[in-house]
C-alpha positions in Angstrom: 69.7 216.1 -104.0 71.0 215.6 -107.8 73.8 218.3 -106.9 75.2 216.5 -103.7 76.6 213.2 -105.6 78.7 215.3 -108.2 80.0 217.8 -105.8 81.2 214.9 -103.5 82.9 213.2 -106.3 84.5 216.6 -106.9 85.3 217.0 -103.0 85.9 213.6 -101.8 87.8 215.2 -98.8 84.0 216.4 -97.5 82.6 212.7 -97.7 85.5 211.4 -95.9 85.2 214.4 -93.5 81.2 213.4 -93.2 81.5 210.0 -92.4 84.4 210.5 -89.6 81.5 213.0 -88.2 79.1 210.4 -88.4 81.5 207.4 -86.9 82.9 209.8 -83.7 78.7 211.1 -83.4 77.4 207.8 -83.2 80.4 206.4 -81.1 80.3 209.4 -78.4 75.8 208.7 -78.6 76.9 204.8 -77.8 79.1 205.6 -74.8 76.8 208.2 -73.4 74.0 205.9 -73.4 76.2 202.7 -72.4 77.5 204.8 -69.5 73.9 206.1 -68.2 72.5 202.2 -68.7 75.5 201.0 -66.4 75.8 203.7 -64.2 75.7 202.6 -60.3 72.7 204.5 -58.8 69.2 204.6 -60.1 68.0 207.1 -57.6 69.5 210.0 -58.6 68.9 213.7 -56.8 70.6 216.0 -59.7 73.5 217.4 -57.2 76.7 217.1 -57.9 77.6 215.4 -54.6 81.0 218.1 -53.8 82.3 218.3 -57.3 81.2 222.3 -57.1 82.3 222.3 -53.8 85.8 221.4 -54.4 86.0 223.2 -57.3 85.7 226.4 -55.8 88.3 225.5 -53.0 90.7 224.3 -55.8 90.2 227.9 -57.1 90.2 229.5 -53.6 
């Protein structure tokens, strides 16, 4: 743990890299779970109600 501190003050490019991974990780966790909180139905079946389906017409 003693060797992280000096090699980020030798890289600070990898910090700034690290905490953009942690800011775009927690923000895409947020909106998953934000989206499945206000999502429309509670009862859900696991199909994909047509999306397959037109899919593979799209792609004939």
């Amino acid at each position: 743990m003693r060797d992280i501190w000096p090699f980020l003050k030798a890289n600070p490019q990898v910090l700034v890299l690290l905490v953009i991974c942690l800011v775009l990780g927690l923000g895409t966790f947020l909106a998953v779970i934000f989206g499945l909180l206000t999502a429309g139905s509670s009862t859900t079946n696991g199909e994909p109600s047509g999306v397959v389906a037109l899919l593979g017409l799209a792609l004939g």
